[in-house]
PyMOL Python script that loads the backbone (N, CA, C, O; Angstrom):
from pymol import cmd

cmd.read_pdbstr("""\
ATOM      1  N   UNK A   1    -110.466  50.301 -54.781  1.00  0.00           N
ATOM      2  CA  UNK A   1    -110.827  49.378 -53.725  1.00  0.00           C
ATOM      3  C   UNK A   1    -112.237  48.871 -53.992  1.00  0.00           C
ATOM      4  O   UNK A   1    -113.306  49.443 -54.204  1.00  0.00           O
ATOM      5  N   UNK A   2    -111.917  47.775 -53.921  1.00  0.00           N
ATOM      6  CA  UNK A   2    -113.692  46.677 -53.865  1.00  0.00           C
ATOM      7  C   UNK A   2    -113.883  46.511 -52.991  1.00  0.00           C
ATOM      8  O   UNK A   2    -113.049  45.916 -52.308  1.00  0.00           O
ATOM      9  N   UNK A   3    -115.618  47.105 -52.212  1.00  0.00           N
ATOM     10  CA  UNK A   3    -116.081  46.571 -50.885  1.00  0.00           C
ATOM     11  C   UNK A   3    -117.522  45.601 -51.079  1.00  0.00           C
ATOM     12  O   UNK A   3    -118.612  45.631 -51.650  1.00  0.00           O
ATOM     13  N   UNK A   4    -116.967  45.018 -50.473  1.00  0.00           N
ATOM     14  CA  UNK A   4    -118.466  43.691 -50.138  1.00  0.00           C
ATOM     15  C   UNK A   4    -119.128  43.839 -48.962  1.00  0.00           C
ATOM     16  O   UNK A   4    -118.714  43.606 -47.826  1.00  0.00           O
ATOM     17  N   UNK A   5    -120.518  44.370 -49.425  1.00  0.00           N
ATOM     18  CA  UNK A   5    -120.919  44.340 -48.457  1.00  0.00           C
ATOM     19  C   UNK A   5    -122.394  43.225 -48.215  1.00  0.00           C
ATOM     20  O   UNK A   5    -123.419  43.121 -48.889  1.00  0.00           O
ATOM     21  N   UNK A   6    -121.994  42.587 -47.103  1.00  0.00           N
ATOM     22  CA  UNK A   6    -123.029  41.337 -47.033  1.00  0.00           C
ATOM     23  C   UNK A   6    -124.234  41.959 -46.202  1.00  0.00           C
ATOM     24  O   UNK A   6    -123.808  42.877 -45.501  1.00  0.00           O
ATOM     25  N   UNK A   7    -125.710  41.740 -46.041  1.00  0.00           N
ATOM     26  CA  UNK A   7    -126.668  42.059 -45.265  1.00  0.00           C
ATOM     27  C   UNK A   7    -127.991  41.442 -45.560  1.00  0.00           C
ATOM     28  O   UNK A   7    -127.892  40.751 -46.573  1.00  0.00           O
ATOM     29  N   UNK A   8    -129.142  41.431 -45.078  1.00  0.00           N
ATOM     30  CA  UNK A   8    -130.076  41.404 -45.058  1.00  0.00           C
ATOM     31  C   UNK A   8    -131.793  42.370 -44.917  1.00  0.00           C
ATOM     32  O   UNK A   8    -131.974  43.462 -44.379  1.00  0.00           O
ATOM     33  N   UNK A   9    -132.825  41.467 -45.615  1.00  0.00           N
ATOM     34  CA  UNK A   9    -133.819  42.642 -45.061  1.00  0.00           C
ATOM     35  C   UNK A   9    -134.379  42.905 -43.845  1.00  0.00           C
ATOM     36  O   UNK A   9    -134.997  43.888 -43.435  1.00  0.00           O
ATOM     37  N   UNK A  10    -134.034  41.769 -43.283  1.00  0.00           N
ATOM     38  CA  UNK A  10    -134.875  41.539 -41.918  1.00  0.00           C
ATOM     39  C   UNK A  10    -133.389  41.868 -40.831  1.00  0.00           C
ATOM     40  O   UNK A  10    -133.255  41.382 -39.707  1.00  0.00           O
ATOM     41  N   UNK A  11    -132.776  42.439 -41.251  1.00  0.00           N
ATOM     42  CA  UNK A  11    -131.345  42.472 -39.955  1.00  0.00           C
ATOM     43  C   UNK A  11    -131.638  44.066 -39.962  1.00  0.00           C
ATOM     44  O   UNK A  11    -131.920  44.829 -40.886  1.00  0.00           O
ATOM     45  N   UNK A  12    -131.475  44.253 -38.676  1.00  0.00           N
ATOM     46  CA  UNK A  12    -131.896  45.500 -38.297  1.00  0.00           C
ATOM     47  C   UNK A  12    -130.498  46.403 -38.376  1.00  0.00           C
ATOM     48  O   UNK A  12    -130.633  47.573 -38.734  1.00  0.00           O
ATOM     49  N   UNK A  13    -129.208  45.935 -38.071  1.00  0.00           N
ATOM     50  CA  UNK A  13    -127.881  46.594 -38.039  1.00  0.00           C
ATOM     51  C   UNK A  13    -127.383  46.990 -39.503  1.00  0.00           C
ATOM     52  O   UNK A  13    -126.611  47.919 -39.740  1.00  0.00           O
ATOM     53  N   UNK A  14    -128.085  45.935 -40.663  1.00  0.00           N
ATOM     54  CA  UNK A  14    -128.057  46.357 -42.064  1.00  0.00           C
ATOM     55  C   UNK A  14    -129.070  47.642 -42.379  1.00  0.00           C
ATOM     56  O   UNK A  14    -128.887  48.639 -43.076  1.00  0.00           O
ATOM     57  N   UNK A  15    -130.159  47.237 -41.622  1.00  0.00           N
ATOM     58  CA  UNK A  15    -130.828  48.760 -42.230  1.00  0.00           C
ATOM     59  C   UNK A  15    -130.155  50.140 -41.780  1.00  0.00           C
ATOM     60  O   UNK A  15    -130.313  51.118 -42.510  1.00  0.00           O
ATOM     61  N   UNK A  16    -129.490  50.241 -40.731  1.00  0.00           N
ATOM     62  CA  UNK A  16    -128.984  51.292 -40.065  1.00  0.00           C
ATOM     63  C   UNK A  16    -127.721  51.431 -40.407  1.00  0.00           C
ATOM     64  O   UNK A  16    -126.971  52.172 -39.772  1.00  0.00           O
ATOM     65  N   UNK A  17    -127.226  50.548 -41.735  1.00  0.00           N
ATOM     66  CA  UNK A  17    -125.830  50.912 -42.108  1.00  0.00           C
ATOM     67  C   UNK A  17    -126.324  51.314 -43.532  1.00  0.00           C
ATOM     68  O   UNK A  17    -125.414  51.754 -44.233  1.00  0.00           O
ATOM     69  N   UNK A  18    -127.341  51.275 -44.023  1.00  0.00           N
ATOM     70  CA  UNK A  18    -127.770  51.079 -45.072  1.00  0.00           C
ATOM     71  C   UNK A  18    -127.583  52.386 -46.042  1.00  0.00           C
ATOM     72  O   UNK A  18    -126.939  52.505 -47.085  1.00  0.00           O
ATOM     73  N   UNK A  19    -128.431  53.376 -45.271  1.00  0.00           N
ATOM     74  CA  UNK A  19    -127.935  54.831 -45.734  1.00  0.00           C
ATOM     75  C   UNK A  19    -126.868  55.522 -45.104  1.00  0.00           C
ATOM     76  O   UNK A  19    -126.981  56.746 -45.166  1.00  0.00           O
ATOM     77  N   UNK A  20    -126.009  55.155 -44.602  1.00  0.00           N
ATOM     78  CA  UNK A  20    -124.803  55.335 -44.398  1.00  0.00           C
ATOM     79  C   UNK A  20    -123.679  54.970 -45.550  1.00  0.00           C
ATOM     80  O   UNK A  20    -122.702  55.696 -45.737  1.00  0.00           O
ATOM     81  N   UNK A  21    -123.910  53.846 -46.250  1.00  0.00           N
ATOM     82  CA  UNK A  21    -122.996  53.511 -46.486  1.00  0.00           C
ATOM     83  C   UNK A  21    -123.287  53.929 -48.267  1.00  0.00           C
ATOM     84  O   UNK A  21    -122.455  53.744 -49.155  1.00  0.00           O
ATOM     85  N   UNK A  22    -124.837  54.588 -48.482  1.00  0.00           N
ATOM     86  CA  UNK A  22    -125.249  55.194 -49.900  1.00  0.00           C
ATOM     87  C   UNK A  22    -124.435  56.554 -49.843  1.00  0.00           C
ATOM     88  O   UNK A  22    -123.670  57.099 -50.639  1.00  0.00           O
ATOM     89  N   UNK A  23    -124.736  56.765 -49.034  1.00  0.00           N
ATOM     90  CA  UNK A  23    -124.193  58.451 -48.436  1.00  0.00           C
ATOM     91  C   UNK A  23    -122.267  58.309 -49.030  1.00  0.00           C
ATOM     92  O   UNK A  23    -121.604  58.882 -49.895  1.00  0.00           O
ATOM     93  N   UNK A  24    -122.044  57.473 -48.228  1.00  0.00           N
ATOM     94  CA  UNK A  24    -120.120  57.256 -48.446  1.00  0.00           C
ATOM     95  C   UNK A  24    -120.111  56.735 -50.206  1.00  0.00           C
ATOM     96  O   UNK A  24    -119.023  56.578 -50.758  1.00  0.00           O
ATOM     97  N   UNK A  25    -121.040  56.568 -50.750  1.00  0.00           N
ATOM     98  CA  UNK A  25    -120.757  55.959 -52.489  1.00  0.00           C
ATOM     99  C   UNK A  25    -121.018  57.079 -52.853  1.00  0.00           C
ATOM    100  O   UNK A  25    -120.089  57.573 -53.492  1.00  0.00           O
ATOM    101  N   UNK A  26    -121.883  57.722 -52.736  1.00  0.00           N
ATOM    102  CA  UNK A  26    -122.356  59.017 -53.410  1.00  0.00           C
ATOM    103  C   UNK A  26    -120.950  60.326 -53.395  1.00  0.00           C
ATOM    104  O   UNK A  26    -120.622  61.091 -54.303  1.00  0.00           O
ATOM    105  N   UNK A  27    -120.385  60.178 -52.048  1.00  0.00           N
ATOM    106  CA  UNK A  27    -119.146  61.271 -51.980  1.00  0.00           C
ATOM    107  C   UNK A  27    -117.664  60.036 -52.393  1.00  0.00           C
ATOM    108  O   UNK A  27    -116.756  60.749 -51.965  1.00  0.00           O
ATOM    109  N   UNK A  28    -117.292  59.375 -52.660  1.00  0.00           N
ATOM    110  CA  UNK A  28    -116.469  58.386 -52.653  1.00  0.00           C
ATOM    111  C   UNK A  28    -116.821  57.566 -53.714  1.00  0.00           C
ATOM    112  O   UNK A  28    -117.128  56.377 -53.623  1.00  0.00           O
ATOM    113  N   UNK A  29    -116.735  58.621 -55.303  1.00  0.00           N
ATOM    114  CA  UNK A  29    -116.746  57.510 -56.199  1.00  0.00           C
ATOM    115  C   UNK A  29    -115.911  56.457 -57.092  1.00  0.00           C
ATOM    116  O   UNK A  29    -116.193  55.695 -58.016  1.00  0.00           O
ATOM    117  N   UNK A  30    -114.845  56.756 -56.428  1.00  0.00           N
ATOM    118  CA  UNK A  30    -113.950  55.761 -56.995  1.00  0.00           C
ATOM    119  C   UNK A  30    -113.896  54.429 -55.962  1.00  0.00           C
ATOM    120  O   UNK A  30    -112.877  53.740 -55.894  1.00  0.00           O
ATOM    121  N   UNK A  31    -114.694  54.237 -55.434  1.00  0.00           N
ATOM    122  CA  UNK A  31    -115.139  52.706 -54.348  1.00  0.00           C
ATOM    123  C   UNK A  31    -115.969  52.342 -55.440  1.00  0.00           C
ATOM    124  O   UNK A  31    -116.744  52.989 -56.143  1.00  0.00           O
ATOM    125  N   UNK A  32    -115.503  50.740 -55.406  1.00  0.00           N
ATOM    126  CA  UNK A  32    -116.269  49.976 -55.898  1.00  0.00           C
ATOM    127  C   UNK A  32    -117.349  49.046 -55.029  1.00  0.00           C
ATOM    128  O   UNK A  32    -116.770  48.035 -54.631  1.00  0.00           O
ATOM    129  N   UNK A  33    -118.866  49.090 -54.581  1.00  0.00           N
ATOM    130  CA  UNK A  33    -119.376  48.203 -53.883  1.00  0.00           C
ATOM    131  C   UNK A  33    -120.304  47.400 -54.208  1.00  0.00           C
ATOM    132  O   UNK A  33    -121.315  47.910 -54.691  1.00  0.00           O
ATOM    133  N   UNK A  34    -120.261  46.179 -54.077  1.00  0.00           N
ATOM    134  CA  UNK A  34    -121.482  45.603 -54.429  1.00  0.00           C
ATOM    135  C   UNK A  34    -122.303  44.969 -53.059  1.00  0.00           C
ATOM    136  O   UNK A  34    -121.849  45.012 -51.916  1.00  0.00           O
ATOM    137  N   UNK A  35    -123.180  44.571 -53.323  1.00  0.00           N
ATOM    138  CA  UNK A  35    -124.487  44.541 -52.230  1.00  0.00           C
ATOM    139  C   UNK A  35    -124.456  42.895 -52.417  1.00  0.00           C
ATOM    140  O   UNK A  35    -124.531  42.382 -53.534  1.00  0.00           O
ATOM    141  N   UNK A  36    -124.365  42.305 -51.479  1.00  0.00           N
ATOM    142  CA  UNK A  36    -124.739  40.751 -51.401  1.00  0.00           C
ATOM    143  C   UNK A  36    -126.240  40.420 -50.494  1.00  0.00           C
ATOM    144  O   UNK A  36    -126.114  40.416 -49.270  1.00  0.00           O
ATOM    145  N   UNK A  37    -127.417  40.191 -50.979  1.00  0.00           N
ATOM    146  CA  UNK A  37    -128.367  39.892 -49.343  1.00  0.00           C
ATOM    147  C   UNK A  37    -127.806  38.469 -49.156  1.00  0.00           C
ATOM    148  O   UNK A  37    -127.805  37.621 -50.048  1.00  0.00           O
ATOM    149  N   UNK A  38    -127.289  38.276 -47.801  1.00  0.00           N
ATOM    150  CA  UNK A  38    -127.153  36.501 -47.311  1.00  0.00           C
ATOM    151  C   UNK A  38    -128.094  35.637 -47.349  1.00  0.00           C
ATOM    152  O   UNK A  38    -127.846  34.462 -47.080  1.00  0.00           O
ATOM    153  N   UNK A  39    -129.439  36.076 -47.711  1.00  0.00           N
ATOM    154  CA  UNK A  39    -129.982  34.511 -47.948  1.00  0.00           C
ATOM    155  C   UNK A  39    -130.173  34.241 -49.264  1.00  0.00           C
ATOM    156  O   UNK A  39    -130.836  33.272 -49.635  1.00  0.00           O
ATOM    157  N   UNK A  40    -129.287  35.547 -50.522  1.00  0.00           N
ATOM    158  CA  UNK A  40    -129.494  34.580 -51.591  1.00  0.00           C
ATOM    159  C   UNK A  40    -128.175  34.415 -52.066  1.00  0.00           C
ATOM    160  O   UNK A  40    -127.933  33.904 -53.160  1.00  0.00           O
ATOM    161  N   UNK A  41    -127.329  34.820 -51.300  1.00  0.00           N
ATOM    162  CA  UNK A  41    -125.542  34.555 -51.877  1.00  0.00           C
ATOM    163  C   UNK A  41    -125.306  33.315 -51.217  1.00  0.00           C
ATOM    164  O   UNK A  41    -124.187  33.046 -51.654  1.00  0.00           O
ATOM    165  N   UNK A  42    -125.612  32.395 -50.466  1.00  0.00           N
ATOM    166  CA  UNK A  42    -125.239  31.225 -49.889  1.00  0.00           C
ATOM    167  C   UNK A  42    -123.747  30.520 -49.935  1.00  0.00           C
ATOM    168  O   UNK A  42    -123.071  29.992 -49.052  1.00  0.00           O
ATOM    169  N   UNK A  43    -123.533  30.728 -51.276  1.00  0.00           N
ATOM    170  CA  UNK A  43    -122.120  30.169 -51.788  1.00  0.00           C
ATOM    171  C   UNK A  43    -120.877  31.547 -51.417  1.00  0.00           C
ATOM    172  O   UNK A  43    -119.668  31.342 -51.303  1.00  0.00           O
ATOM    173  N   UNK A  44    -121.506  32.823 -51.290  1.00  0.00           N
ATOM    174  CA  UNK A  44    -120.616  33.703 -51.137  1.00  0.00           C
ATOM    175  C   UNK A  44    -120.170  33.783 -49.595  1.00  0.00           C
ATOM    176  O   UNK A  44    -119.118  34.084 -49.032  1.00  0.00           O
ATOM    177  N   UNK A  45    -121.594  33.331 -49.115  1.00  0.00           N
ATOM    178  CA  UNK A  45    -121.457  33.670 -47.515  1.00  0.00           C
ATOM    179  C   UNK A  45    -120.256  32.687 -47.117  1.00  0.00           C
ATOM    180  O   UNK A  45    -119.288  33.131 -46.499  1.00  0.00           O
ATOM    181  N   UNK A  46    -120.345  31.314 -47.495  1.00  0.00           N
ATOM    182  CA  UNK A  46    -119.451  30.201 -47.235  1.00  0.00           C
ATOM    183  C   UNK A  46    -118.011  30.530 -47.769  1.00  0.00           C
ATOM    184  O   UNK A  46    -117.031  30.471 -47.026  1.00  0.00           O
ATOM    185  N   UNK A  47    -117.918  30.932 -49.285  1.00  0.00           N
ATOM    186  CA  UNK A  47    -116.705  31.766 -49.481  1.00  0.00           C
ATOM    187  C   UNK A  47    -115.938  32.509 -48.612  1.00  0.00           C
ATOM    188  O   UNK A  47    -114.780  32.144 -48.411  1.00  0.00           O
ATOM    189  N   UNK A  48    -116.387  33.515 -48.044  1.00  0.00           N
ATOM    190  CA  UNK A  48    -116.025  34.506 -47.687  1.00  0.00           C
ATOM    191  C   UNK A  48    -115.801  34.221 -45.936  1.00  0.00           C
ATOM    192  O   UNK A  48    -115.085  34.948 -45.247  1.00  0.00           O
ATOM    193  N   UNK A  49    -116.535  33.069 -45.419  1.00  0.00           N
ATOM    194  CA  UNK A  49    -116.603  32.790 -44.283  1.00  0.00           C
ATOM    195  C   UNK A  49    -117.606  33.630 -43.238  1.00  0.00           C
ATOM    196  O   UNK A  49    -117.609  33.475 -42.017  1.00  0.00           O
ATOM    197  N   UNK A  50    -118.251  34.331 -43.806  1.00  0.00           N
ATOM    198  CA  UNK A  50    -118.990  34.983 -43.005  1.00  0.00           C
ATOM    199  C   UNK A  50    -119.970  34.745 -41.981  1.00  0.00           C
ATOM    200  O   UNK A  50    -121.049  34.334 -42.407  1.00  0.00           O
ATOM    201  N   UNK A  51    -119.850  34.927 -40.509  1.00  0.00           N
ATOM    202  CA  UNK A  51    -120.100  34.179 -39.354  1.00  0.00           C
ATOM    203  C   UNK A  51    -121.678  35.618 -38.744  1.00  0.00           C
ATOM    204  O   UNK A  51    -122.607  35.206 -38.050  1.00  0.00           O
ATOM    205  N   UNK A  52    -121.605  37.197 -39.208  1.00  0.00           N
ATOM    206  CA  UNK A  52    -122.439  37.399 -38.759  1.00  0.00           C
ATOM    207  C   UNK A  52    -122.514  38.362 -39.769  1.00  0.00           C
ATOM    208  O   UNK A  52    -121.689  38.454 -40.677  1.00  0.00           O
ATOM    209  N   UNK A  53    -124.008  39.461 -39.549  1.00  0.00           N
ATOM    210  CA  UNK A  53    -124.397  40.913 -40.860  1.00  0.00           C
ATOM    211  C   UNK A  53    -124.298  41.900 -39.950  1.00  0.00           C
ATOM    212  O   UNK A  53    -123.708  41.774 -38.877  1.00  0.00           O
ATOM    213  N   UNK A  54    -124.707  42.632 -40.228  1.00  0.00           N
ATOM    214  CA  UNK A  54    -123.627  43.050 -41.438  1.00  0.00           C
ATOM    215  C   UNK A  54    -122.262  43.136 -41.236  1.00  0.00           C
ATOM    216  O   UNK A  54    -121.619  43.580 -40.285  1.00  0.00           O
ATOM    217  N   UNK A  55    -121.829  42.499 -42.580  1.00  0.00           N
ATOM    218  CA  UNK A  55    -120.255  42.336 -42.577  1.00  0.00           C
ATOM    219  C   UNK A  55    -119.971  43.132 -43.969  1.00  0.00           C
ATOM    220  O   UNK A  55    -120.679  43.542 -44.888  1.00  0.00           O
ATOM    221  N   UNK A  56    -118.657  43.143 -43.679  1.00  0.00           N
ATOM    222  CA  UNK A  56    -118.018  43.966 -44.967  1.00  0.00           C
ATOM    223  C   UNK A  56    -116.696  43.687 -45.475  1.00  0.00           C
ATOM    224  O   UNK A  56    -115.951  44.023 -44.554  1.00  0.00           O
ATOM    225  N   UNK A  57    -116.178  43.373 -46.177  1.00  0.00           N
ATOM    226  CA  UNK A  57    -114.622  43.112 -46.501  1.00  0.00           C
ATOM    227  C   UNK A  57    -114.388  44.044 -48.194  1.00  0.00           C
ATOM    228  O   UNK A  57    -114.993  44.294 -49.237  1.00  0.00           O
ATOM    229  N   UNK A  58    -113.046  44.278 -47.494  1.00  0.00           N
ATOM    230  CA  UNK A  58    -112.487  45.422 -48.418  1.00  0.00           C
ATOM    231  C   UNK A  58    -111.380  44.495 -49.104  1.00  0.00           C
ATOM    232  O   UNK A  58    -110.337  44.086 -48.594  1.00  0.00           O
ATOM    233  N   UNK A  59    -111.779  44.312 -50.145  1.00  0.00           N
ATOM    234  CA  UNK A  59    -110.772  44.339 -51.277  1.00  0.00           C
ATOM    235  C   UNK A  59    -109.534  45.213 -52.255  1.00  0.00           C
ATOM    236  O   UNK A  59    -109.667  46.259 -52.891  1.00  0.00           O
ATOM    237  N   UNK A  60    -108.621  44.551 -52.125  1.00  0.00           N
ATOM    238  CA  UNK A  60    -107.298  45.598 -52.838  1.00  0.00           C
ATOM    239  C   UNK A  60    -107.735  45.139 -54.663  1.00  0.00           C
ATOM    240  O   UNK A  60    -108.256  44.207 -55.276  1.00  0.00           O
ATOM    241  N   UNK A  61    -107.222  46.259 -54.887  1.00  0.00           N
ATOM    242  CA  UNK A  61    -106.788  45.966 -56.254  1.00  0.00           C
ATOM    243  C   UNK A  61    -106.706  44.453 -57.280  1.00  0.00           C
ATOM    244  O   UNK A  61    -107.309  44.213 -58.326  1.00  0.00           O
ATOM    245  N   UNK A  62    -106.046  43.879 -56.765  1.00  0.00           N
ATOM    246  CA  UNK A  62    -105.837  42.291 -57.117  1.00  0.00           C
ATOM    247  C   UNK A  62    -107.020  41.325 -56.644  1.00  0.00           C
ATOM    248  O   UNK A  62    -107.075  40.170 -57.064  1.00  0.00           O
ATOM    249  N   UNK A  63    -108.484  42.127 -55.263  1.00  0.00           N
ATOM    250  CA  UNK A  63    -108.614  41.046 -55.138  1.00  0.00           C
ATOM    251  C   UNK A  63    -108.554  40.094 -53.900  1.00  0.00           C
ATOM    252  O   UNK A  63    -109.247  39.093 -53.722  1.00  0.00           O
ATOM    253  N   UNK A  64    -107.796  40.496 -53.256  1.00  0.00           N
ATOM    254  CA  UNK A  64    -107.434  40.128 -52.241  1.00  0.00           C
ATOM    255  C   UNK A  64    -107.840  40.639 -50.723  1.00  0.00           C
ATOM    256  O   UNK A  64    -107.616  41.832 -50.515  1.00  0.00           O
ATOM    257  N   UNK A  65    -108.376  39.920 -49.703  1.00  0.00           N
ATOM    258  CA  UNK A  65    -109.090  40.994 -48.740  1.00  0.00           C
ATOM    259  C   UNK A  65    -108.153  41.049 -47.745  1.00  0.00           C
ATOM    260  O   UNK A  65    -107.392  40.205 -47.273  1.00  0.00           O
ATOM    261  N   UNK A  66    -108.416  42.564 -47.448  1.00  0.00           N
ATOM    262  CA  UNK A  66    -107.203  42.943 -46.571  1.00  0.00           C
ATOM    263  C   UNK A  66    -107.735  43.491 -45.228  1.00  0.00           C
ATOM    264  O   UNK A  66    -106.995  43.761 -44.282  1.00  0.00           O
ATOM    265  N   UNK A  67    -109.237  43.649 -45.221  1.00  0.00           N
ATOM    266  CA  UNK A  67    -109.756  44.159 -43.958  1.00  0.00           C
ATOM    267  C   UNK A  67    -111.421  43.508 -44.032  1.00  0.00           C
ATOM    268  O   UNK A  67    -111.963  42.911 -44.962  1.00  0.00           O
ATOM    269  N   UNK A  68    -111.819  43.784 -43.037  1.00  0.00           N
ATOM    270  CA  UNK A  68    -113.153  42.812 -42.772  1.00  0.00           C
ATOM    271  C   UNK A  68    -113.743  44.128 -41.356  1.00  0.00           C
ATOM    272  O   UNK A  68    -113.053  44.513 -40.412  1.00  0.00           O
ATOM    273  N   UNK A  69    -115.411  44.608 -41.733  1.00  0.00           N
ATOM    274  CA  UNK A  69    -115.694  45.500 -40.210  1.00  0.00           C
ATOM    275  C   UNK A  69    -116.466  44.013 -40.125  1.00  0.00           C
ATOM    276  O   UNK A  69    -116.279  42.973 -40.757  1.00  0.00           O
ATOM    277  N   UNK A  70    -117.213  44.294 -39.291  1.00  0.00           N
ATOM    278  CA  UNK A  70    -118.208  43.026 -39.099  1.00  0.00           C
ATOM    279  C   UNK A  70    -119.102  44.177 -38.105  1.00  0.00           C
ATOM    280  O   UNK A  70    -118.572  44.826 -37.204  1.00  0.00           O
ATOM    281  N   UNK A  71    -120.424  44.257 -38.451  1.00  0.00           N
ATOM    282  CA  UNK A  71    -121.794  44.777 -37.231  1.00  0.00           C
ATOM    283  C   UNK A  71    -121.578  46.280 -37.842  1.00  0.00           C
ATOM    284  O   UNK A  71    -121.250  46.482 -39.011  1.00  0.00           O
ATOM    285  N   UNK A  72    -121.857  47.498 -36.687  1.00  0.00           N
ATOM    286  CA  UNK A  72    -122.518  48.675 -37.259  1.00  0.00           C
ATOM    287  C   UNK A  72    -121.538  49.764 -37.012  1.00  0.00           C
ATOM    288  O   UNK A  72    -120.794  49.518 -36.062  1.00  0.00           O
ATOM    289  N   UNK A  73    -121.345  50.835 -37.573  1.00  0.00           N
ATOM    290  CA  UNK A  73    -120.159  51.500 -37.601  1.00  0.00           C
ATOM    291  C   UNK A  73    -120.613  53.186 -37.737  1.00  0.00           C
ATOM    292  O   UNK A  73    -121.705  53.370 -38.277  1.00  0.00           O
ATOM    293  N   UNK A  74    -119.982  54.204 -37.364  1.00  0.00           N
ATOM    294  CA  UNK A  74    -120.598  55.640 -37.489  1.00  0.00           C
ATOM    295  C   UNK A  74    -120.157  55.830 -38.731  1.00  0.00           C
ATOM    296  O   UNK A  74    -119.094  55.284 -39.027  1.00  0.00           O
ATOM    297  N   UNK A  75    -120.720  56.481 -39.546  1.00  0.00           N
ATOM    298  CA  UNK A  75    -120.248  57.078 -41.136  1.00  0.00           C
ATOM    299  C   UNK A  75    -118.929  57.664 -40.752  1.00  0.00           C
ATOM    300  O   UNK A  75    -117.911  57.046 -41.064  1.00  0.00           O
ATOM    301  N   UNK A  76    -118.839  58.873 -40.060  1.00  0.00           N
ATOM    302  CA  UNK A  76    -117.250  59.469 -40.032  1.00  0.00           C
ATOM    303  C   UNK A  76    -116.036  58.148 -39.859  1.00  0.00           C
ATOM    304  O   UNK A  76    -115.059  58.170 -40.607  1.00  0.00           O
ATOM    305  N   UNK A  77    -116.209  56.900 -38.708  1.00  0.00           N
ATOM    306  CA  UNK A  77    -115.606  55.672 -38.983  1.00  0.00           C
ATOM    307  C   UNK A  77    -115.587  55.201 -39.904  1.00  0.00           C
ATOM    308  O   UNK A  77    -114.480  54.671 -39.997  1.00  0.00           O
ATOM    309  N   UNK A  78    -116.177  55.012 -40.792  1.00  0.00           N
ATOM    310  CA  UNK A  78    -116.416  54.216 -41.956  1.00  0.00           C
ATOM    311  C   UNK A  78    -115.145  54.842 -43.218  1.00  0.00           C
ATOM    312  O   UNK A  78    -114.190  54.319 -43.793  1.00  0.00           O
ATOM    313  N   UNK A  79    -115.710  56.071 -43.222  1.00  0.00           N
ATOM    314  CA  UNK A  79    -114.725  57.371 -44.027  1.00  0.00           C
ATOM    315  C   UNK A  79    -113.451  57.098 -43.496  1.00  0.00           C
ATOM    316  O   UNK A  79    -112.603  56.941 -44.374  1.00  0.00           O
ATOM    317  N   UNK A  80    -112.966  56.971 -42.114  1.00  0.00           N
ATOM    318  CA  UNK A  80    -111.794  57.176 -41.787  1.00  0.00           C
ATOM    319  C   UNK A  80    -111.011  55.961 -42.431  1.00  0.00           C
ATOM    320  O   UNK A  80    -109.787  55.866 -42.528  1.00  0.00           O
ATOM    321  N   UNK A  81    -111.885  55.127 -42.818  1.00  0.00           N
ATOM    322  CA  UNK A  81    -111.358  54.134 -42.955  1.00  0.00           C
ATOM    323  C   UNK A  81    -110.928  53.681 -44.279  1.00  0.00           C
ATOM    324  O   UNK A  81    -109.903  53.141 -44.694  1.00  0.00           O
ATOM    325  N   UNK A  82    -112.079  54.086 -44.842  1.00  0.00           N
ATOM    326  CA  UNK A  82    -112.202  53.742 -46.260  1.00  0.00           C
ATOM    327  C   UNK A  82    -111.013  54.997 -46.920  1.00  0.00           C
ATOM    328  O   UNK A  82    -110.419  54.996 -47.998  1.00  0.00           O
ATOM    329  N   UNK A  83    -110.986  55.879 -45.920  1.00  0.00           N
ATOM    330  CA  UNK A  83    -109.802  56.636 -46.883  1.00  0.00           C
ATOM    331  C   UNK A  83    -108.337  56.391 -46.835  1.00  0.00           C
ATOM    332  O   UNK A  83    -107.484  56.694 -47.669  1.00  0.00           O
ATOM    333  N   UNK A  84    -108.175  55.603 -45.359  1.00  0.00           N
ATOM    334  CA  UNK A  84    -107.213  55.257 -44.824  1.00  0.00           C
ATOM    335  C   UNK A  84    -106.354  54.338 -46.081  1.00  0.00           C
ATOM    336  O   UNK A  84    -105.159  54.444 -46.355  1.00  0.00           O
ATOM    337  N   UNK A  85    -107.442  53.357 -46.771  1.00  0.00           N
ATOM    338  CA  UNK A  85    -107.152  52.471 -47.769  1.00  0.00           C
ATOM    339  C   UNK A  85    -107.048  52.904 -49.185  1.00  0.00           C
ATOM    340  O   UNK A  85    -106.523  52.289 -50.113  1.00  0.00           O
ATOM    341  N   UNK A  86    -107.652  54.097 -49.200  1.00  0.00           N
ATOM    342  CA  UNK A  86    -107.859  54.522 -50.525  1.00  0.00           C
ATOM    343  C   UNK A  86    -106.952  53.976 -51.419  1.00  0.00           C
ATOM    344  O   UNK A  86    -107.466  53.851 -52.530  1.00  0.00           O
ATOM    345  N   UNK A  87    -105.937  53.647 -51.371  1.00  0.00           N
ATOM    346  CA  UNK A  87    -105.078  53.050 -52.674  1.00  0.00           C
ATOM    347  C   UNK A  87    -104.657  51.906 -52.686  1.00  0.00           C
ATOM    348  O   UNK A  87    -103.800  51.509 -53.475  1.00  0.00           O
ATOM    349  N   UNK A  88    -105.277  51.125 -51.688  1.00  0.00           N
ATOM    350  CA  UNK A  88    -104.872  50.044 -52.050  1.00  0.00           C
ATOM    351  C   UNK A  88    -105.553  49.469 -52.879  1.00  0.00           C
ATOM    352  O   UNK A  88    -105.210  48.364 -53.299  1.00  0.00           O
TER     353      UNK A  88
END
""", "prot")
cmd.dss("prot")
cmd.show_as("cartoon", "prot")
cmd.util.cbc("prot")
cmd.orient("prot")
């Protein structure tokens, strides 16, 4: 699974997902994530449609997004989730 995760430096809900979501890569290494900041992905933000930060969309295998959190989430949520998908 590929996760995108979009944020900023100045967004306060990104900093507070921030080591949360190092924490879930560090135990969960078969996630793939990459880090977008929104004011220099511009073309991704419009891609992807992204309306607020932190946002996140989970990618399957192929590519394709199959889930989207949007704002701030507890780590054990995050886990439940991300394992929920694990194979796709």
């Amino acid at each position: 699974m590929k996760v995108l995760k979009f944020g900023a430096v100045w967004c306060t809900g990104c900093l507070v997902m921030k080591p949360r979501w190092e924490k879930i890569e560090l135990e969960h290494d078969w996630l793939e994530t990459i880090y977008y900041d929104a004011d220099e992905h511009l073309e991704l933000i419009d891609q992807y449609d992204i309306k607020s930060i932190p946002s996140v969309i989970l990618l399957d295998k192929s590519g394709n997004e199959f889930d989207r959190l949007v704002g701030e989430f507890e780590e054990a949520e995050l886990v439940s989730i991300i394992e929920k998908y694990k194979d796709k």
